[in-house]
Each structure stands twice: as C-alpha cells, then as structure tokens.
N, C-alpha and C positions, 0 to 999 in steps of 0.2 A: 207220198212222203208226208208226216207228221209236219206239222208247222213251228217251223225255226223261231229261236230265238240268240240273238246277239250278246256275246260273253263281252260286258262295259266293263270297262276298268275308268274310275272316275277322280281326276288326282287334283286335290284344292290344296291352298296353300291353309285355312283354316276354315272352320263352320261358318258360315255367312247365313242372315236369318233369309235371306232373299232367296238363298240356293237352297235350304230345305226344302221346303215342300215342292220346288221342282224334283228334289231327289226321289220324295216319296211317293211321287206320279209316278216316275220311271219306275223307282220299284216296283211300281201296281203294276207296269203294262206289261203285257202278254209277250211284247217283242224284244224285253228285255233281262238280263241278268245281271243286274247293278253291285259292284264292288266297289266305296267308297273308301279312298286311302287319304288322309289328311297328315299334311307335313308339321302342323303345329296344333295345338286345341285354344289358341288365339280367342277369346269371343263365351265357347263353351264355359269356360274360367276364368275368373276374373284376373283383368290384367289393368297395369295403368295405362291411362293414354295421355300423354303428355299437351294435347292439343285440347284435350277435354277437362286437362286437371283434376283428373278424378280416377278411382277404379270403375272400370266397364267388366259388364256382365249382363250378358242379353239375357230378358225376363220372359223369352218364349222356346220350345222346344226347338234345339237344334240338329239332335243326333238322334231322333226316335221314327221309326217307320220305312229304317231300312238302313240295310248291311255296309257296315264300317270300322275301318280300323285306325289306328294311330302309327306314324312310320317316324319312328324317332330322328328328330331335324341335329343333324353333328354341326352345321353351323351355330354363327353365333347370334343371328337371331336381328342384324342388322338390316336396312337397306341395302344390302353390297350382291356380289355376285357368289358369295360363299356365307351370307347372312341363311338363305335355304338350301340345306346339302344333307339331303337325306339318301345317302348311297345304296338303305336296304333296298329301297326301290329296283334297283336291278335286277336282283334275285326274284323278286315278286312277278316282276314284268316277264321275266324270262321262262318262269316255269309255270304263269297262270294260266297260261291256254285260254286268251284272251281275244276276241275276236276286232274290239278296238279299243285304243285310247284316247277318254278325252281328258284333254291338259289344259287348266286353268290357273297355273303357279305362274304366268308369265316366262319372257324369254330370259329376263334379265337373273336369272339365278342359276345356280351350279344344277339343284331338281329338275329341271326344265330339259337339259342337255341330255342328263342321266336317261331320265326319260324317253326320250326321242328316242338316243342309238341303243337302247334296248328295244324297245318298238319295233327300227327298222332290222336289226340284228333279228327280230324272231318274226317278221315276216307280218306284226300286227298292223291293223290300218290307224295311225296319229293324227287327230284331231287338234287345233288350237286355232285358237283367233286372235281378237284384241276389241278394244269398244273403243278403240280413239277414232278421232272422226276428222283427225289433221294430224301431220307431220311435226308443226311447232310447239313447243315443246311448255311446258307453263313456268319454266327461269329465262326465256326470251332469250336462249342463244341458239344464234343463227348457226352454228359448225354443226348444232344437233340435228335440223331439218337437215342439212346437206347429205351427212352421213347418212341418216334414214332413209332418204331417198336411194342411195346407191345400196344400202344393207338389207331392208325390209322386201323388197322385191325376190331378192332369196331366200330369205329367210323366209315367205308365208308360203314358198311355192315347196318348201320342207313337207306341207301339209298335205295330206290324203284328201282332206278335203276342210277348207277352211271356215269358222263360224262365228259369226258377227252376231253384235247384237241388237242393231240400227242401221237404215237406211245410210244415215252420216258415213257408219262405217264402211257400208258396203260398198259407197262412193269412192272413199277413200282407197281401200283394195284394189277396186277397178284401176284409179288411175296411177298406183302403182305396176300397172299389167298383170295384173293378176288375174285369168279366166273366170265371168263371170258365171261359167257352169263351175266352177273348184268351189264358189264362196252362195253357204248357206246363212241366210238368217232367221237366227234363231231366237225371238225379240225377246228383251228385258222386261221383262214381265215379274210380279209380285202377289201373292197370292190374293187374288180377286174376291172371292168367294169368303175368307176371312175377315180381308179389310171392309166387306161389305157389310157383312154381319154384325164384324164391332159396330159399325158404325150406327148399325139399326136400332142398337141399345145404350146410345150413347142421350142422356139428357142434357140437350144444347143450352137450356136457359139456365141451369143451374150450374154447365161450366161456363158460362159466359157472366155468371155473376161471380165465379170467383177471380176474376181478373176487370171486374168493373165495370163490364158492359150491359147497359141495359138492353132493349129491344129495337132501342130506336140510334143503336152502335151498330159501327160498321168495325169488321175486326181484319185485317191485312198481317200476314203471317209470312212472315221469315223464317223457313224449317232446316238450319246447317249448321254446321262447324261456324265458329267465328273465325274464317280466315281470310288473310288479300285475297284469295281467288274467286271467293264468291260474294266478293262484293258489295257486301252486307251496309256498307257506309252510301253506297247507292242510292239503297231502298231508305238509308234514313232520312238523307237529304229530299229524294222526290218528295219523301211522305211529308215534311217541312216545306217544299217549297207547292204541294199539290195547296196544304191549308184545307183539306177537307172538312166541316164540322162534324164533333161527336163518331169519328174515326178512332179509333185505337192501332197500334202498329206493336206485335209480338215478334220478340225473337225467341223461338225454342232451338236453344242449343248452345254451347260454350267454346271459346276457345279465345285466343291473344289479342282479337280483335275489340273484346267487350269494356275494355278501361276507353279506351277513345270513343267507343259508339256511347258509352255514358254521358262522356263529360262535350261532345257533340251535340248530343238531345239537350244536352241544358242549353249549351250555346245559342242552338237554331231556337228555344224558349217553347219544346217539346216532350222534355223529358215527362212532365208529369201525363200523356197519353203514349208512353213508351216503356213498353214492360218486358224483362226478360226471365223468362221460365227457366233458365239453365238445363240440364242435360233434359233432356225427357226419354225415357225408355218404351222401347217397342209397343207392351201392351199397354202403354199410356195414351199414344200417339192419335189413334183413332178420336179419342176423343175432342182432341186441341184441333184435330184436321176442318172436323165435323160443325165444330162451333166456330171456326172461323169465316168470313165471308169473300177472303182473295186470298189466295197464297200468292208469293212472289220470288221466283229464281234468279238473281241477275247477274250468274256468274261468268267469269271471264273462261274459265274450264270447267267444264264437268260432260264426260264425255257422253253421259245420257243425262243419270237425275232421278234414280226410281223413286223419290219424293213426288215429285209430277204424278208417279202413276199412287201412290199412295194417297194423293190428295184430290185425284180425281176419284178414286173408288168412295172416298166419304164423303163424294158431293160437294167438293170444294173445288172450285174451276182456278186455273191457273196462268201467272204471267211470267213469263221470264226471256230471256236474255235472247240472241241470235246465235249462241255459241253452246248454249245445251243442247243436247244430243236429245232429247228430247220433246224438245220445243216446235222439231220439222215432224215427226212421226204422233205424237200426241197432241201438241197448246193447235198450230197450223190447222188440221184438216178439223179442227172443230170452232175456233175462233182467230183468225192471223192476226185480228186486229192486238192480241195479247201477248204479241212475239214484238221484242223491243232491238233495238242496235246497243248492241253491250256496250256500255261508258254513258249512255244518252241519259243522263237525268231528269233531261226537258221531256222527252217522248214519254220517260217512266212517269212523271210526275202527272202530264197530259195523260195517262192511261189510268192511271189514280181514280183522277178526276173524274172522267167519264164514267172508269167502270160503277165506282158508287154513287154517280148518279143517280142509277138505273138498278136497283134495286130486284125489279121483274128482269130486263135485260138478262142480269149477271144472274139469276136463278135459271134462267132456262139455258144458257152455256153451261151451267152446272151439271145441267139433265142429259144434254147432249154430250157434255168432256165422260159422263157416268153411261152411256148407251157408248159411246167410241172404246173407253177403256176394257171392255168386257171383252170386244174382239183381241186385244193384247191381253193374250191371258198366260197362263201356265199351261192346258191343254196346249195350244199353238206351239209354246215353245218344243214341248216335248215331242210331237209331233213334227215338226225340225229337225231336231237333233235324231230323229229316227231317219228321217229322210237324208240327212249327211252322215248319220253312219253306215246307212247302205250304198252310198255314191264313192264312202273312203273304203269302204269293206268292197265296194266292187273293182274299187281305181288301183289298189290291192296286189287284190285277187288278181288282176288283169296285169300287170307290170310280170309275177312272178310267172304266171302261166306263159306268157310270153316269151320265158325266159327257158322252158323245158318244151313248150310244143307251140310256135307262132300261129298255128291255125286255131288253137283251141279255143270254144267262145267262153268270153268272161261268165264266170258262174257270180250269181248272184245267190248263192247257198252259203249263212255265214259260215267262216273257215273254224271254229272250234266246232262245228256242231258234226262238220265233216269229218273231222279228226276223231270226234265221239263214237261217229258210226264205224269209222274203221276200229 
C-alpha cells in the first residue's frame, strides 16, 4: 500500500505570526495535506488595537508557503459568542473529505460549535485544546472556576483527541478527568531557526547605544502589552527598589498602563534610566531581545509567554512569574532560581540583584536557556500534532467501526485516503 497521507483541515480565528511557519512545516510533511481556513484576516491587515493605540500590521510573512482560504465571519466581530459565526464552514466541513479537524477558534464562539457538529455529522476526527493551565479565570470571579469545573470535563472529552500546549495544561486536563492517553502536547514553540538567525546579525553595541547603554550597562527588558495582568508596575518597582548601578530597565510595548509607569519612575527618582520603545514590531524584536542582558515576565496570567521562547533564542536568559505557562517547561529546567512568586517584589528585586551581579553567571544560563530552547522547537510540534491526529483519526475510525462490525480492528489507514481508493 502506497504511504497515506492525512486530509487537515486547519481552522484559526486569524493569521498569528507564531502559527505560520508551523503551518509551513505541515505543508512540507509527507504526512500531511494541510487546508488553512481563517475566520477573519485579523493581523494580515491592518487593524486598530485599542490596547496598543495604534494600527497593527505584522511586518513578517503570514499567509505564504501554504494553502489557505478566507471563510467570511457574518458575526460582528466582538468578544461575544456570535462576535465569530462563520456558517460557510459547514458546507466546507461537510463535503471536504477531510480526514481531521484541527480547531483553534476557541469554545467560546458560534465557529467553534458549527465546526464540531459538522465534524461529528461527517464521521471526521476533531481536534481542539486550550493553553490555560488553571480553571480561575483573570476578572477573579469565583462562579467562573465553579462552572468550569463541572462544564469543561465535557466539553474536552467532545475531543478525538485533545492538544495542549504545556505541561501546565496538560496538568490541568488531567485533573479535570480527562485520560491522559486523549491529551497530546503539542509545545508552543516559535520559529527557532529564524529568531536565531536574526539574532546572529543583529549589532548589539550599536542597538544598545541607541537607548544609552554603554558596555559597562546592564539592560532588563520588559517585552508586553501595558496591562494589569502582566504586571509591568512590578518590574518597575523591584528595579527601584533592587538600585542596581548603571542598569537600565526597557519596556517594549504599549498599552493603558504607561501614564502611571511614567509618572511612578519619576516618583521612585528612576525615570531617567527608564525608557519605553513603544510598539515594537516582529522583525524588529530580535534585535531589542539580543542587546538586552535579562528579560523579565512577571505576570499574573499568561498561559504560556512565547516571549520566553523568543528571548531565549536570542540569547537573552529569562525571569518571570510562577504563573507563566512557561516559566515550568522553559525559565525552571534551565535556571529555577529565575522563577519568582507572582506579587513578590522583594524576591523580583533580590533576583535583580543577583542576576546582574554576575555577569559570567547570567551569560552561561543564556547558553544553556539557548541549548534548552532548540529542543522546543516547531519540528516537535508538528510532529505532535501528527501523533494526535492519528490517535483522533484512530479513536474515530474505531467508534464508528464499532458501530457496523464490533469485532473489526481499528484501522489506522487515514479515512479520506480510503474513500479515495474506493
């Protein structure tokens, strides 16, 4: 028998730069035939983001090196559960002769639903997950953990086979009851190989003079949104109460937070070694990552962080919080001493301290966070999601067979490829 490949149907809520060139792997592999159906073009085009105060428009390739279409969204484009309601989907699902779907629109939207009972209507295997890595919720009410506890147990056992993107989450799954053979991870991974290479041609001493820093600066990097969740007033305070000398402390990135972290830096009598870059775009980043000497996450949610893994590929070692999702699978098995108690300003500011002491130290956790992150790569992922969609294309296959002949053994032949030969 000629060697199978698997008919993916691939459904995003918009282009995300993280999820390109996963895509573009898949396209390459041998084991796949990737259809990319996107509910909005979000990212592709420029839109405003209100959190950014600005128009966004990613300045790298999001839609090139493999097959995709646009599935026009009849919602209205809101947060709500009818904000994404793209009903051609139906039709699409039902007559592509698909052998699985993976679903990353979320639960929380009309697409999502549509999705599934076409799936299960045509006998395809549905894939989805989540990257939360807890039940509580980031507006601290408690009615939401309750419900999720009794709601989320059915709902991910909906799934042929479910895919994480973290350890956190896999956790999480488990101790919802969820069978630890149902739940594949499938790690958040960023294009390795890219951010490596910017970074190889990035000249450190001439971006670090244009933000003031001679040779003998240490440069501490805050790379987010300005929002309460990530806690960005945190990192200003340690870095005020650490008193480092000849330290400098960067925020690259905008958002509601930056009137008060201004007029704070003056207060604590730190503003003038506190500088903020405002938005910084994609193929910018390498180079702010590269000349910097600590990044720092200290937020209170972020279900992973793929900042971490961007700032480990450019040789920039990382601290952050006990609530990033990435802080156990990436900062932990290379440095723990760099994993903080979210809220602690004492610990953050004591980790300050230390880390730029030690100059040598903090360059050789650089070497090792940059040998760790290479294992977390994009290969691995895709390689995953190959391994979960033949567990959902078998769990399947195996449900329905069962359902015409109970002796018959589960084939592990994908089901469009069968349909092809009849």
């Amino acid at each position: 028998m000629p060697e199978c490949r698997y008919n993916v149907l691939v459904i995003a809520t918009r282009p995300v730069q993280y999820m390109a060139p996963l895509l573009r792997r898949m396209a390459n592999h041998p084991a796949f035939d990737v259809q990319v159906l996107y509910c909005t073009l979000w990212g592709a085009k420029a839109v405003y983001d209100p959190e950014f105060d600005a128009e966004i428009q990613w300045d790298v390739p999001l839609l090139d090196g493999y097959s995709w279409r646009h599935v026009r969204n009849r919602g209205s484009g809101a947060e709500s559960f009818f904000g994404l309601f793209n009903p051609d989907l139906w039709n699409l699902i039902r007559g592509g002769n698909f052998d699985a779907v993976l679903c990353f629109t979320g639960y929380r939207c009309a697409t999502f639903w549509i999705a599934l009972l076409a799936a299960k209507l045509s006998k395809i295997a549905f894939l989805f997950g989540t990257d939360a890595t807890t039940t509580a919720p980031r507006d601290g009410h408690a009615w939401k953990i309750i419900l999720k506890k009794i709601l989320w147990p059915r709902l991910f056992r909906l799934a042929d086979q479910v895919i994480v993107p973290s350890s956190g989450s896999l956790d999480l799954m488990i101790s919802l009851g969820i069978p630890s053979e149902r739940i594949t991870i499938t790690p958040y991974s960023v294009d390795n190989d890219w951010w490596i290479q910017q970074s190889s041609r990035v000249d450190r001493d001439a971006t670090r003079a244009l933000w003031g820093a001679s040779p003998n600066h240490t440069v501490i990097l805050f790379c987010a949104k300005l929002q309460p969740w990530k806690r960005p007033v945190d990192l200003l305070r340690a870095f005020a109460k650490a008193d480092v000398q000849n330290a400098l402390l960067l925020f690259a990135g905008k958002g509601p937070l930056q009137p008060q972290l201004e007029s704070e830096a003056a207060a604590l009598g730190v503003a003038s070694r506190v500088h903020f870059l405002g938005f910084v775009n994609q193929s910018q980043l390498p180079a702010v990552y590269t000349s910097a000497d600590l990044m720092v996450l200290p937020s209170e949610y972020d279900a992973f962080g793929v900042v971490v893994n961007e700032a480990m590929c450019c040789g920039c070692p990382v601290a952050a919080s006990d609530r990033v999702g990435a802080a156990h699978d990436l900062i932990a098995p290379v440095a723990p001493q760099l994993v903080f108690p979210c809220g602690d300003v004492d610990t953050l500011a004591g980790i300050l301290k230390d880390a730029l002491a030690d100059r040598t130290r903090l360059e050789s956790v650089a070497a090792t966070a940059l040998a760790h992150i290479r294992s977390w790569s994009p290969e691995r992922n895709v390689a995953a999601t190959l391994d979960a969609i033949q567990l959902g294309v078998t769990r399947m296959r195996g449900s329905t067979d069962k359902e015409s002949d109970s002796s018959e053994t589960i084939s592990k032949t994908p089901a469009a490829y069968q349909r092809r030969q009849r």
